[in-house]
DRENTISE-308898 format. One record per residue: residue in three letters; x, y, z of N, C-alpha, C, O in turn. Coordinates in steps of 0.02 Angstrom, whole numbers, plus 50000, padded with zeros to 5 digits. Atoms other than C-alpha are relative to their C-alpha. Layout:
ALAXYZXYZXYZXYZ ...
***
This chain:
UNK499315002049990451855042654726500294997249936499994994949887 UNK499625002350094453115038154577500224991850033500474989550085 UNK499705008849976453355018654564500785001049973501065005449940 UNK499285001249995455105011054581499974995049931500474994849895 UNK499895004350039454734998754460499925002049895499535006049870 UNK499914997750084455104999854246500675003949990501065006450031 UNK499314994750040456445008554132499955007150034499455010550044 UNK499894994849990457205021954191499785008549956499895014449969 UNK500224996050048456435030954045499255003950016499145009649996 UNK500464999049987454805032354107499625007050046499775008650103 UNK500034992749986454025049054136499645000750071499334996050095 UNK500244999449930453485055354302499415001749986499315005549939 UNK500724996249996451565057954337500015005050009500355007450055 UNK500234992849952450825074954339499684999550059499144996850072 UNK500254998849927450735079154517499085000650001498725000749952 UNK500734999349986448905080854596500115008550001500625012050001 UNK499954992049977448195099354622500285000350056500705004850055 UNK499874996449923448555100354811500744999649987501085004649995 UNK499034997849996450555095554779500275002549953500775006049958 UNK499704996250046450785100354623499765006949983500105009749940 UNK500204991450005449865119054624499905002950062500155008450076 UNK500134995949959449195122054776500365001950055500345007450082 UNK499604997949954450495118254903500545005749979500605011550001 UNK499424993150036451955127754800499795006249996500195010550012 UNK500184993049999450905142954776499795002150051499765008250055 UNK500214996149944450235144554948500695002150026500635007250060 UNK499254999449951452255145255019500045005349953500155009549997 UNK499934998150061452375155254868499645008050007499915013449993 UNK500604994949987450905167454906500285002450054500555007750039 UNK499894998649966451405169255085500685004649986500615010350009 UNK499494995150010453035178055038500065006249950500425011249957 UNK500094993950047452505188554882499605004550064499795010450064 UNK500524997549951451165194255040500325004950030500085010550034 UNK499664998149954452545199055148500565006649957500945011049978 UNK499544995750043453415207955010499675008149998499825013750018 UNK500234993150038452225218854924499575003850076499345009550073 UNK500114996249956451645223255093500245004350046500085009850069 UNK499674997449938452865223755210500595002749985500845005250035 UNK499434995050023454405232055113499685007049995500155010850007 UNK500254993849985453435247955115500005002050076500115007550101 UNK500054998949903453245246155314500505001850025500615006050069 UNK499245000349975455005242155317500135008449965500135013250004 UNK499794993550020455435257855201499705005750062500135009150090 UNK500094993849947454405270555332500174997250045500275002250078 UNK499574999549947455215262255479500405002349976500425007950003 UNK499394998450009456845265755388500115005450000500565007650036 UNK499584992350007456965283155338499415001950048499645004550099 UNK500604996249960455075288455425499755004749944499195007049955 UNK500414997550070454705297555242499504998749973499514993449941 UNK500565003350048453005296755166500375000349949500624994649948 UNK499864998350085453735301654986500464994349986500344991449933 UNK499605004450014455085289354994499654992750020499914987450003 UNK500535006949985453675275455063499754998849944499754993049923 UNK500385002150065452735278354898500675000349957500544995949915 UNK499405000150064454455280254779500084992150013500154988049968 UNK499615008750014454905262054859499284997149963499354994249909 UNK500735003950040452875255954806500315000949947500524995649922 UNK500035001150079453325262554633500564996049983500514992149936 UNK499415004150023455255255054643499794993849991499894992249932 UNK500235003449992454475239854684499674996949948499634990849941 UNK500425004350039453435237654550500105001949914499934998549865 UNK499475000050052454395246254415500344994449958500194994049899 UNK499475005750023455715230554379499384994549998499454990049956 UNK500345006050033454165218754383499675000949946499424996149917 UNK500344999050054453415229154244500424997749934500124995749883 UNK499634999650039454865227554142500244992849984500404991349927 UNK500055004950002455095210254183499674992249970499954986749967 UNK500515002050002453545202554131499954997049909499654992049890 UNK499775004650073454005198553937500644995649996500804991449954 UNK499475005450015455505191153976499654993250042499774987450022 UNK500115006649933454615179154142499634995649949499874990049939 UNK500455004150052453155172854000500484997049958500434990949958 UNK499595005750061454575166653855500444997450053500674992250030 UNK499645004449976455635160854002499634992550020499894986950019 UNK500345003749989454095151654056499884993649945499944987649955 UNK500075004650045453705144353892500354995749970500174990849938 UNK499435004650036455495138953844500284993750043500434988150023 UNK499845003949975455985132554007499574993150043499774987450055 UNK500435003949978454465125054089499905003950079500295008250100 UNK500144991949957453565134054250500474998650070500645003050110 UNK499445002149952454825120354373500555005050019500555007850074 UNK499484998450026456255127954330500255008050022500735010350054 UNK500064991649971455795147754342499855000450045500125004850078 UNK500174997849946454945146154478500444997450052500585001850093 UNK499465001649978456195136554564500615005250032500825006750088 UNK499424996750005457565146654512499895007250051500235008250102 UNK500154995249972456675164254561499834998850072499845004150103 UNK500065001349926456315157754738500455001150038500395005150084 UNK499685001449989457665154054776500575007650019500845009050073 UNK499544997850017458745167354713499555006650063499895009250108 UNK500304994549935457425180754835500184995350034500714993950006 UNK499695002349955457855169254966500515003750026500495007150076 UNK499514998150007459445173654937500125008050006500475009650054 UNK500024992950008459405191954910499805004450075500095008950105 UNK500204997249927458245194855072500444999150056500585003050102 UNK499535001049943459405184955170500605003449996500975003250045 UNK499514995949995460645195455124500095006850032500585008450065 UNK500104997449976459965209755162499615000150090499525005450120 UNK499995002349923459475203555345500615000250021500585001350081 UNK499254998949971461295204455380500515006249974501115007549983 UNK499764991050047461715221355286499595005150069499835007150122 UNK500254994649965460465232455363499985000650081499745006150095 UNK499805000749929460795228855568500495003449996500495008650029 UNK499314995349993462615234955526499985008449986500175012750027 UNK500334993850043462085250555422500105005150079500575008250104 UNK500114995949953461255258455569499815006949997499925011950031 UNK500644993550029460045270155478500645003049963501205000649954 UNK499634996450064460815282455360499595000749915499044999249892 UNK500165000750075461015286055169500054990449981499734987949935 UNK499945007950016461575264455180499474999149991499294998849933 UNK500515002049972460015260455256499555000149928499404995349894 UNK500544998650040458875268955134500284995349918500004990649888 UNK499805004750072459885262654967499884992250012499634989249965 UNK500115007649988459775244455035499124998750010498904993849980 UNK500755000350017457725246455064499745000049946499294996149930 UNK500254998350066457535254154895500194993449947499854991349900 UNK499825003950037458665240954830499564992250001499234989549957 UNK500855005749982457505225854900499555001149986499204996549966 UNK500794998950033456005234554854500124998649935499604996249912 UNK499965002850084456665230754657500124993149998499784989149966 UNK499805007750004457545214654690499294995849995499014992749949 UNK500655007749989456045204254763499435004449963499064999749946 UNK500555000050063454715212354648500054997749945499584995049915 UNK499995004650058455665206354499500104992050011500034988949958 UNK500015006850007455895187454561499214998950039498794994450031 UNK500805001649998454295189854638499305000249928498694999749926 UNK500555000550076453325190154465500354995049981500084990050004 UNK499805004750025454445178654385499674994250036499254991150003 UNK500575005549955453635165754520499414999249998499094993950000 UNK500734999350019452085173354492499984998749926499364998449925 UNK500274999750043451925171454322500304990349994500094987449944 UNK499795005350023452815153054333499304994050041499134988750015 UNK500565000249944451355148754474499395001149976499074996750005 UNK500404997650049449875155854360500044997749968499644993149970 UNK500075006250029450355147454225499964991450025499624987149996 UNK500325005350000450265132854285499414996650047499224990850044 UNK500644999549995448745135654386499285000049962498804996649980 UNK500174998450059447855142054228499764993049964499224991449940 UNK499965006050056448275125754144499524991450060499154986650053 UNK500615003549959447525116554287499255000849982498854996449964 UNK500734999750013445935124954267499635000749937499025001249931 UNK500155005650073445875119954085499724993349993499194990849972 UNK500245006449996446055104554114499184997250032498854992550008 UNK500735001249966444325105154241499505002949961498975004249990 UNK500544996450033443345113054107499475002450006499515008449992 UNK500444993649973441705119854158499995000350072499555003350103 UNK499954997049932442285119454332500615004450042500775005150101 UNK499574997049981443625130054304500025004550039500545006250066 UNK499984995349973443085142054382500075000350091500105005050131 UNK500084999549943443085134254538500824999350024501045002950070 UNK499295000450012445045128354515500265009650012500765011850040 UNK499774992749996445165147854508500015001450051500515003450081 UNK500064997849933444375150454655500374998250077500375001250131 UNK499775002549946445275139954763500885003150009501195003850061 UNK499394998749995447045145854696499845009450043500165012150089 UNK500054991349973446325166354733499934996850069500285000150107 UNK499924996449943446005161054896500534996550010500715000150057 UNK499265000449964447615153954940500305007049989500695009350031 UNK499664994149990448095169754891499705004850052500085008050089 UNK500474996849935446845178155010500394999250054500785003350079 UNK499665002149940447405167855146500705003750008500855008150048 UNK499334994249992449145174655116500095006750004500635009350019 UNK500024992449998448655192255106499745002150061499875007450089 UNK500455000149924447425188355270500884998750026501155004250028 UNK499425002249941449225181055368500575003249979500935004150028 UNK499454994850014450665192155265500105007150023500645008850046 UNK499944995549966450455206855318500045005250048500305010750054 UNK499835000549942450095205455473500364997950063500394999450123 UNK499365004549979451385194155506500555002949986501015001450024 UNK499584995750006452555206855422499945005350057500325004350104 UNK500054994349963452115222255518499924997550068500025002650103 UNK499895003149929452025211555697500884998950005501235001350049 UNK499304999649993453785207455662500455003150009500945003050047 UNK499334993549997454575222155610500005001750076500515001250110 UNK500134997949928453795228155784500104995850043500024998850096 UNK499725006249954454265213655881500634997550002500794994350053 UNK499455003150016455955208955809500525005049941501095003649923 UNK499484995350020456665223455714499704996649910499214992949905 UNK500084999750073456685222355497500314992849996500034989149955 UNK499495005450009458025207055520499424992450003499354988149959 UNK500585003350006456465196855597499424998749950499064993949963 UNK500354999250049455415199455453500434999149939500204996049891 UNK499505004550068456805195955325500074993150010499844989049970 UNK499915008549976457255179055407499414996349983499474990749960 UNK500405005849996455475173355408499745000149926499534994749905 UNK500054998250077455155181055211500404994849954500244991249906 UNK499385007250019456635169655175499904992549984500014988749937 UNK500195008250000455995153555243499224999349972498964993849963 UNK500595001450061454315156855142500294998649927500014994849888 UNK499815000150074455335158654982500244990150006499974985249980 UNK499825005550009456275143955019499644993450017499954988250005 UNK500585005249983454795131855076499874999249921500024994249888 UNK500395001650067453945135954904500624995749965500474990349938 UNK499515006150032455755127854836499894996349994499764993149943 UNK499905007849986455745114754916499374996849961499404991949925 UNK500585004350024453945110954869499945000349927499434997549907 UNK500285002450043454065112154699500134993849960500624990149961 UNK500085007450030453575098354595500394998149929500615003249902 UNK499684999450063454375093154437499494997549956499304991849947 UNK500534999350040453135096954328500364998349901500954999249886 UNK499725001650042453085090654119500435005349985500405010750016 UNK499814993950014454125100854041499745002449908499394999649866 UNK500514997750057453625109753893500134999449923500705000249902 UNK499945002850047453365105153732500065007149910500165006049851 UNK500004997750060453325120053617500825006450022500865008550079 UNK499464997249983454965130253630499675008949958499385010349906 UNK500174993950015454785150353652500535004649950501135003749937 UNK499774994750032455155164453550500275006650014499745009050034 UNK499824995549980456015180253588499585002750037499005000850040 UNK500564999249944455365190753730499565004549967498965004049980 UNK500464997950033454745204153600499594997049962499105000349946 UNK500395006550057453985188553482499414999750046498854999750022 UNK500485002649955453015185253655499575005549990499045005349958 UNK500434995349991452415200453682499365001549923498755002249926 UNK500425000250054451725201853504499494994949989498954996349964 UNK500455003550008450965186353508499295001150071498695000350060 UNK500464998549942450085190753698499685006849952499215008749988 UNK500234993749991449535207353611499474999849921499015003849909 UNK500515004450053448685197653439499674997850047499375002550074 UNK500335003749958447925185953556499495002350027498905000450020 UNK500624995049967447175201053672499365000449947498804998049943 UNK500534996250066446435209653518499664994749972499204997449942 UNK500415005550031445625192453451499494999850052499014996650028 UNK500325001549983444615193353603499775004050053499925004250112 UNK500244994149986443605207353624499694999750083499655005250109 UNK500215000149948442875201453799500465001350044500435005350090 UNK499484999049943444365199453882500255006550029500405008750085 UNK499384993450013445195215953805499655003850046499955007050089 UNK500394992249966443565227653879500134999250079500285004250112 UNK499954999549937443685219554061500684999550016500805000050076 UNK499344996749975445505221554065499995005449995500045008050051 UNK499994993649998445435237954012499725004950059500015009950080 UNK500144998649952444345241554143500205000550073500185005150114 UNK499505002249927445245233454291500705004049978501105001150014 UNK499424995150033446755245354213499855005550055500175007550104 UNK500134993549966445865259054273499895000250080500085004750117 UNK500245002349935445185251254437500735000450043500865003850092 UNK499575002149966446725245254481500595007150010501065006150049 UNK499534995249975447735263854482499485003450073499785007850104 UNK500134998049941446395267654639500194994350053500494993950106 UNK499345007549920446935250554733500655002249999500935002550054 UNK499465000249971448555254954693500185005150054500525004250105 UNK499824994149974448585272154749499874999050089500235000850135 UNK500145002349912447625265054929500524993550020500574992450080 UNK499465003249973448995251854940500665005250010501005004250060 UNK499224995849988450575265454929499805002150058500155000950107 UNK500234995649967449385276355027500104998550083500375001250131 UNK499955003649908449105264655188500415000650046500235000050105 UNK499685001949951450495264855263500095008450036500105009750096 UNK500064993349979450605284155268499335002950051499345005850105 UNK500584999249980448655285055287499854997750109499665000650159 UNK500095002849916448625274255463500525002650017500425008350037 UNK499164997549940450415278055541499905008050016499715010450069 UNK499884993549988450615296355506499045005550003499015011250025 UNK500554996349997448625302355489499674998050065499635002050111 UNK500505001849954447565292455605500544996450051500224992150081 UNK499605001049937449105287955738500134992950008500444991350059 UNK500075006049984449045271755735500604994250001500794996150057 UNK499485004650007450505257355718500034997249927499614998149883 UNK499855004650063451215246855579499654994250022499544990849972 UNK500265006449988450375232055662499265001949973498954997249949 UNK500684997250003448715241455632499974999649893499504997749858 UNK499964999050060449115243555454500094991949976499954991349916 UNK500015007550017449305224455430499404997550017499094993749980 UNK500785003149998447725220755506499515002749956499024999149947 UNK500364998450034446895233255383500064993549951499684988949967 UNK499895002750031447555222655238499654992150034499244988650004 UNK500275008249998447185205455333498994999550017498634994550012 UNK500594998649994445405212355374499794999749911499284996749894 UNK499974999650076445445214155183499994996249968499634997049919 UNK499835006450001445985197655154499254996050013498894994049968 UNK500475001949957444675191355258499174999649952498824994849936 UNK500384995650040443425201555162499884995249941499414991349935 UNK499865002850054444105195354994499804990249967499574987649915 UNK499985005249989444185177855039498974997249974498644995049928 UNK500945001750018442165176155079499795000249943499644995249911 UNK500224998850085441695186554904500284992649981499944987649992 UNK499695006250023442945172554832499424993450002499184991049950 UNK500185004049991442045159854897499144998850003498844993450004 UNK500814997850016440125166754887500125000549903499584999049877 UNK499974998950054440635169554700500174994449942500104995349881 UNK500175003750016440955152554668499514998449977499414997949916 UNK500775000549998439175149254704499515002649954499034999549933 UNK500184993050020438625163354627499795001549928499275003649903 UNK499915003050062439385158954459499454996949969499044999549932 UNK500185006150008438715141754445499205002150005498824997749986 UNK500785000150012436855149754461499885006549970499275007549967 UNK500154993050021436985168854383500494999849931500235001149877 UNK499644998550046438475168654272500535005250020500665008350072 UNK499214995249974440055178154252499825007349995500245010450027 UNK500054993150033439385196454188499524999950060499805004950084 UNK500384998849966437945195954337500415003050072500405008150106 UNK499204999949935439495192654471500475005449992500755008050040 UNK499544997150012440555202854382499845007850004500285011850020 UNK500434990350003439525221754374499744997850089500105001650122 UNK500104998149928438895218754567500825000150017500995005250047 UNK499464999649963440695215154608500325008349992500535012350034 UNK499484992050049441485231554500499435004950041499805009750048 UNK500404996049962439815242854613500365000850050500745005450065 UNK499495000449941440475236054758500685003950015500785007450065 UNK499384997349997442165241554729499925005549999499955008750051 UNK499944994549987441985256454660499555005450041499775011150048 UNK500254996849954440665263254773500455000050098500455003950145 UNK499704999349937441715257654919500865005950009501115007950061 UNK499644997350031443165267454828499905008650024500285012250055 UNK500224995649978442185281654847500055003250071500305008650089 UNK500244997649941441735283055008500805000250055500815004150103 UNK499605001649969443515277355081500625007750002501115008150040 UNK499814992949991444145296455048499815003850058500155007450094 UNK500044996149934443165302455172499964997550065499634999850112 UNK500055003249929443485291155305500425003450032500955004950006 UNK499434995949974444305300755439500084996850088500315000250134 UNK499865004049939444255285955598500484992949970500534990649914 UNK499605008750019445325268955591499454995749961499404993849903 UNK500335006250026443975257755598499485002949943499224997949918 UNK500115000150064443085266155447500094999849955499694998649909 UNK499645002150039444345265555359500224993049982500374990949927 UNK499855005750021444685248955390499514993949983499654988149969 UNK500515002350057442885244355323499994998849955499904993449927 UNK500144998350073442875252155178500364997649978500124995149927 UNK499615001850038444555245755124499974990549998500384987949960 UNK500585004949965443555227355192499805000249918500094997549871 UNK500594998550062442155233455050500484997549953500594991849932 UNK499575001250063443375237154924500434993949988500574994149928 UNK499545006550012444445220954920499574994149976499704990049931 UNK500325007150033442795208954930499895004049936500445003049909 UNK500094997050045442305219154785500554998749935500344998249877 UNK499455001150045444055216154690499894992749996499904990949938 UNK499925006950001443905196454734499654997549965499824992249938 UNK500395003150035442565193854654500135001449910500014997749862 UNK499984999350068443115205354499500614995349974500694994149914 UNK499575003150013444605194854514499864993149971500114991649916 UNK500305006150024443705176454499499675003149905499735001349846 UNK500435001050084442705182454347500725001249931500704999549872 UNK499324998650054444615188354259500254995350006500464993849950 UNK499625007649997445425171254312499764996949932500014996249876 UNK500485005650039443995160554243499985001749923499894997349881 UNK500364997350078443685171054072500794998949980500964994749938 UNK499195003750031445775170654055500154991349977500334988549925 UNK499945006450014445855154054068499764994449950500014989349926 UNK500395003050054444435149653959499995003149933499835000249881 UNK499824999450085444825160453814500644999549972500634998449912 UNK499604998350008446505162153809500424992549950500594987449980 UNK499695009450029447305145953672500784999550062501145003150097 UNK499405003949934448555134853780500645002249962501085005349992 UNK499224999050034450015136653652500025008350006500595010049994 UNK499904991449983449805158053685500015001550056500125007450070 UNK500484997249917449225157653875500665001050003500585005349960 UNK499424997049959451225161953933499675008449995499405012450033 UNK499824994550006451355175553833499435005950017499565011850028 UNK500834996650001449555182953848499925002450068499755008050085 UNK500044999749945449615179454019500255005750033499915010050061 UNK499514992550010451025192354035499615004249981499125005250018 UNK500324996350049450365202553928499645006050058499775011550083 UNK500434995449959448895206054030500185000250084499885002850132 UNK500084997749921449515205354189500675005950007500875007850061 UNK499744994150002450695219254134499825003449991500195008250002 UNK500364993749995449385231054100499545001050045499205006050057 UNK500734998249936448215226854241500725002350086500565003050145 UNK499524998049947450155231554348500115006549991500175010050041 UNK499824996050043450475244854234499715007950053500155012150060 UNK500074995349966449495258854352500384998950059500695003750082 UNK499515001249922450395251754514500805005450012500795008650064 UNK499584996449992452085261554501499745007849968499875012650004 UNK500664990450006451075279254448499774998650057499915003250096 UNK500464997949928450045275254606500675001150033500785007150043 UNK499404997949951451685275154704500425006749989500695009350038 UNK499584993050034452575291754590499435005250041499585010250073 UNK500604997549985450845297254637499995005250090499965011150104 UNK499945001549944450925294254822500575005150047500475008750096 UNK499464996950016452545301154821500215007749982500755010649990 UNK500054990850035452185319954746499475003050023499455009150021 UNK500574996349967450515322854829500234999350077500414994250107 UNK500014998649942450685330454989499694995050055499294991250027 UNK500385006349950450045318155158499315003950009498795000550012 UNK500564998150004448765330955167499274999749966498675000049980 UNK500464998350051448215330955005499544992049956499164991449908 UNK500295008349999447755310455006499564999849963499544998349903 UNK500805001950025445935310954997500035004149930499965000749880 UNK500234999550067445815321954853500234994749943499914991749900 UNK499665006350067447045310554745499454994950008499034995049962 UNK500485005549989445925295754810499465000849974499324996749930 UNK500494999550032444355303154769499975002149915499475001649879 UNK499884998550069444975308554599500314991949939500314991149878 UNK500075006650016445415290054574499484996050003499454991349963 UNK500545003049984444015283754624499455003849939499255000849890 UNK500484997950071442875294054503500164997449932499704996349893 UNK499815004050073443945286254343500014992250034499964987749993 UNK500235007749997443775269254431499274998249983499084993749945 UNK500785000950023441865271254429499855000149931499574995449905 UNK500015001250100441895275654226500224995049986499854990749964 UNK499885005650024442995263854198499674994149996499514991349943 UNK500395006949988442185249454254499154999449983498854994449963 UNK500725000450040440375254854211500124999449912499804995949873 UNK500125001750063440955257154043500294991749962500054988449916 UNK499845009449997441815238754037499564998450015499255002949986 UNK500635004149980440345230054097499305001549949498884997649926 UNK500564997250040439175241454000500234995549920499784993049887 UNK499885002350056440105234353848499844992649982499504990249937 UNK499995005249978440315218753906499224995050005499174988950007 UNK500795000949992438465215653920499684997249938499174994049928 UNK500505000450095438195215153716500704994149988500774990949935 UNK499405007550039439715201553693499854992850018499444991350061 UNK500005006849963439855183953719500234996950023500024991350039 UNK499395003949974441425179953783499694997450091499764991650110 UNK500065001749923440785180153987499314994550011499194991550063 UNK500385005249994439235169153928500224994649976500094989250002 UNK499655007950017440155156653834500714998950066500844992950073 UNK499665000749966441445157453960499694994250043500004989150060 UNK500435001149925440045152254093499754992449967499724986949995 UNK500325007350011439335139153982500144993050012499744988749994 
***
């Protein structure tokens, strides 16, 4: 609590973790959840198009690619209060707008331009949040030094949790209450995280243009050869997740018959999944190290990668995509922890960016993707992703093996 007493001059304490990181990003989490899941749901209720289901995935994630050098120098100039604040707010705003647009519409060419148009809106204030949320997560688990990794772990699973209750909470709605129900409650997630955030210091080194950022995130990379190989890797990984996120909603609805509610429980089964790894990988850490955790996790994945082509029932499908997620959670903890610990504090905005624009960077290709291959022709794309996820990641890890960044990380 802030005392009443002294000069008005006197600076406010940094918040604790639970109010100052963890509550804001779980309200925070829960609505990016509902986004990147359930605006695709919403798009095939709207028109009933696979091709235009995967064009909104790629719209979607398009404007956050592009976004992502300006969110890091906004971060660094203004402080992460401020952006994240602001971007909350302003999706708030935007969704709730569209909750009272599309009822009138009443399907059409409206309809579809107003889906497509939300699928850009809230992806670009959804990163701006995310990257204002991250940073100063990040800087948390600095501060805990060799137990950063556990600071990591706790923020991934709040995000878990939100990916376990978003998208099944999206896709129950739409089906229960129409698209309007699922905007309204998207809304009051954005605007919770508002309310909760904290007024954090503000920052002390003032940023540089958004290309200055980027240059300095892209020195930074290259100084640190550990980081660069297991990003590079998760690059590749991450265009077969994306391609099975556009894919899903086509994959369950229109292949295996099933509902949009069904397609939310894949994802929260996924969640679920993710969560445990998360939290076994803690553990895991703290007695093997990051490169031991990190090559079983990247097997995992991409063997479950594999096999999730030829699933041709629900519930095997909604294993394997189970497999594949704990499999990501864990590759995810070991990329937190190694970010956090190599990355210098006066570079982490821009860096941060940086790399989380090239580990997005396959996401709108998986959706163009999604989009131009026939519904038939799924599994092959999948399995043809999945074979460059497996290289990829063996040869990251294989590299990764002769460096020292993931043992000094661990130390």
């Amino acid at each position: 609590m802030r005392s009443t007493a002294g000069p008005p001059c006197v600076p406010r304490p940094v918040p604790g973790l639970l109010r100052g990181i963890y509550l804001p990003r779980g309200a925070d989490a829960g609505a990016s959840a509902m986004t990147t899941y359930g605006i695709p749901l919403l798009v095939l209720a709207t028109t009933g198009s696979a091709s235009l289901t995967g064009l909104a995935f790629a719209l979607e994630w398009i404007p956050r690619l592009s976004a992502f050098a300006l969110a890091g120098t906004m971060v660094d100039r203004y402080g992460t209060t401020a952006v994240f604040r602001l971007a909350t707010v302003a999706r708030a705003l935007i969704v709730l707008a569209a909750a009272v647009v599309l009822p009138a519409q009443n399907g059409g060419p409206g309809s579809t331009l107003t889906v497509m148009a939300l699928a850009a809106a809230t992806g670009v204030l959804t990163e701006f949040s995310y990257i204002a949320a991250e940073t100063a997560g990040s800087a948390a688990a600095r501060e805990a030094g060799a137990r950063a990794h556990r600071v990591q772990s706790v923020l991934i699973g709040i995000d878990q949790v939100s990916t376990l209750t978003g998208p099944a909470l999206a896709a129950v709605l739409l089906d229960r209450s129409g698209p309007a129900g699922m905007l309204l409650t998207l809304a009051g997630f954005s605007l919770l995280a508002a309310a909760l955030t904290p007024q954090q210091p503000a920052p002390t080194v003032a940023s540089a243009a958004a290309v200055k950022g980027l240059r300095t995130g892209w020195r930074t990379l290259r100084s640190l050869p550990a980081l660069c190989w297991l990003v590079g890797g998760l690059v590749v990984s991450n265009l077969a997740v994306g391609v099975l996120q556009a894919a899903a909603p086509v994959i369950v609805v229109k292949q295996l018959g099933h509902s949009s509610t069904d397609v939310g429980l894949v994802w929260s089964a996924a969640a679920v999944a993710s969560l445990t790894a998360v939290t076994l990988c803690r553990t895991a850490i703290d007695r093997w190290g990051l490169w031991p955790v990190g090559a079983l996790s990247a097997i995992i994945a991409a063997g479950a990668t594999l096999a999730v082509a030829q699933a041709h029932t629900y519930s095997t499908y909604l294993i394997l995509i189970a497999v594949l997620m704990a499999g990501e959670g864990g590759l995810t903890v070991v990329l937190r922890t190694l970010r956090s610990r190599l990355i210098p504090a006066e570079a982490f905005s821009a860096t941060l960016s940086l790399t989380i624009l090239l580990l997005l960077l396959p996401f709108p290709l998986a959706g163009l993707l999604v989009a131009a291959v026939p519904p038939a022709s799924l599994g092959y794309a999948i399995t043809g992703c999945a074979v460059l996820q497996t290289l990829g990641l063996a040869l990251s890890f294989t590299r990764l093996r002769s460096l020292p960044g993931l043992r000094a990380a661990h130390a």
